[in-house]
Structures are given as structure tokens and as C-alpha cells.
N, C-alpha and C positions, 0 to 999 in steps of 0.2 A: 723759598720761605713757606714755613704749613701756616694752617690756617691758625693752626693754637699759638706759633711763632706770633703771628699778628696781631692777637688776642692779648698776648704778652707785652708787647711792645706800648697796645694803646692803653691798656691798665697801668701800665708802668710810667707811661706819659700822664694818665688822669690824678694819677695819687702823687705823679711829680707837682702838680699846679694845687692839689692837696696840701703839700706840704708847705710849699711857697706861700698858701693864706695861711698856714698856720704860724709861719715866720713872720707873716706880717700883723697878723692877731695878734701874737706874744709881745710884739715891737710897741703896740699900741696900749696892751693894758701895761708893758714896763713904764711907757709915757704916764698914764695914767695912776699908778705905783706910786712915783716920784711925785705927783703934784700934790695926790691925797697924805704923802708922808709929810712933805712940806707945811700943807696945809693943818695939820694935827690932827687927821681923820687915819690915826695909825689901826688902827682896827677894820677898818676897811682897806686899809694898805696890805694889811694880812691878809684878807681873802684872796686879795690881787695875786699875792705871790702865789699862794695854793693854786689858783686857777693857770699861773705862769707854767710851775711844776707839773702838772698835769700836760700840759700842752708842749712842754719838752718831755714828757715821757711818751707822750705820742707819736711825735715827731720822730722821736726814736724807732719806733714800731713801721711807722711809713718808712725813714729810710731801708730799714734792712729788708722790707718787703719791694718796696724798690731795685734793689739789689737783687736782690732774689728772681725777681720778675726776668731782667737785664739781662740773668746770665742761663736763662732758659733759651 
């Protein structure tokens, strides 16, 4: 294994544990979504979603650099 192999491996491990708070960020402001919709603070339940969207387009962008990383 080179050294860049290894290099690969641990960036590809650090933006795995990346991704995994971003699953659990999204998990937490969807919680917070639903209470502010409930609650009739729908205008701040907008923002929520925007910042949801945002953080699944990210997510997006780590996985495939993930992948990427994996198959060096």
C-alpha cells in the first residue's frame, strides 16, 4: 500500500464520519421542521427545509467524493 493509498483511505474515512453528522443534522432540523409546522411558525419551517436541501446537496457531493477517494 503507498503512502497516497493511505492518504486515500483516511480522507475517505474522515468525510465518511462527515457525512454521517450531516445525516444526523438533516435528521434533527426535519424534527425541528415538523414541530415549527405544527406549531404555525410556517415561515420558519421554510427556512428549515432550504437549509435540509442544502445539506442533501452536500451530502451528495461527499458521497461521490467518497467513492472516489475508495476506488484510488
Amino acid at each position: 500500500m503507498s503512502d497516497n493509498s493511505a492518504a486515500y483511505i483516511t480522507t475517505a474515512d474522515a468525510l465518511t464520519l462527515l457525512l454521517h453528522n450531516q445525516h444526523a443534522i438533516c435528521a434533527a432540523i426535519e424534527e425541528m421542521t415538523k414541530w415549527l409546522t405544527e406549531n404555525g411558525v410556517g415561515g420558519v419551517a421554510a427556512n428549515t427545509i432550504a437549509a435540509m436541501e442544502t445539506l442533501d446537496t452536500n451530502a451528495q457531493a461527499l458521497t461521490d467524493a467518497i467513492l472516489r477517494l475508495r476506488r484510488l
